[in-house]
matplotlib code that plots the C-alpha trace (Angstrom):
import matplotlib.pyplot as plt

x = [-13.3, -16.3, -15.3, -17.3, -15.2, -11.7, -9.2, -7.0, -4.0, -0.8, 1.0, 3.4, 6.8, 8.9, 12.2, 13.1, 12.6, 14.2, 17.2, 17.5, 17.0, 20.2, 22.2, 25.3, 24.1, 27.2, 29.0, 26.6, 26.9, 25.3, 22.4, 21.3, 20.3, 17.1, 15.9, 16.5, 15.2, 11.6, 11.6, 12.3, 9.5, 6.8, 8.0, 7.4, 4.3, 2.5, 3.3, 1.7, -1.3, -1.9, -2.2, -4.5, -6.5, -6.1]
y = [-25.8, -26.6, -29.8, -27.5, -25.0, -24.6, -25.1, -22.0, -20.9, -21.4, -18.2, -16.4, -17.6, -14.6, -16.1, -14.3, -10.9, -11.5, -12.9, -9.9, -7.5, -8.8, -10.0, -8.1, -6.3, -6.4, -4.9, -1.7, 1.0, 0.7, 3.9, 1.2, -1.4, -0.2, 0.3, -3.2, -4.7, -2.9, -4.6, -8.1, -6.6, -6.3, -9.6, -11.7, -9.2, -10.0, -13.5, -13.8, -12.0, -14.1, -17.4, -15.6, -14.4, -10.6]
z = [25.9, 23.5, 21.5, 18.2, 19.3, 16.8, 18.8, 19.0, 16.6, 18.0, 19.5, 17.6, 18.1, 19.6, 19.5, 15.9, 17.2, 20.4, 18.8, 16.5, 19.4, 21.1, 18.5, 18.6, 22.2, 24.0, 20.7, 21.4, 23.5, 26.4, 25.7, 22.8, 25.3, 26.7, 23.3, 22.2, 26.1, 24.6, 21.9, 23.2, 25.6, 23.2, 21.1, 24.4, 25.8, 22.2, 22.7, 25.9, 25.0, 21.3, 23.9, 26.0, 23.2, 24.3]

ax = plt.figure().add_subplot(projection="3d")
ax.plot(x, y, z, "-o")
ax.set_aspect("equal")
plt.show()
């Protein structure tokens, strides 16, 4: 890394939308579940790619 370089912001933190996606998952029916697995999908897939800078 180039010390003139700013050092990187810190990656989004995904645990809120995660949390939200399966809170209350096992009171849902079970067609509901895939839908709230793709979001806690994307919340960790954008996570991933904001430390890689992609």
């Amino acid at each position: 890394m180039n010390p003139h370089e700013p050092a990187p912001s810190p990656s989004p933190d995904p645990s809120p939308a995660i949390a939200d996606a399966l809170d209350g998952l096992d009171a849902r029916p079970t067609a509901q579940h895939v839908a709230a697995f793709e979001r806690v999908h994307a919340a960790l897939t954008d996570a991933l790619s904001a430390i890689d800078g992609v």
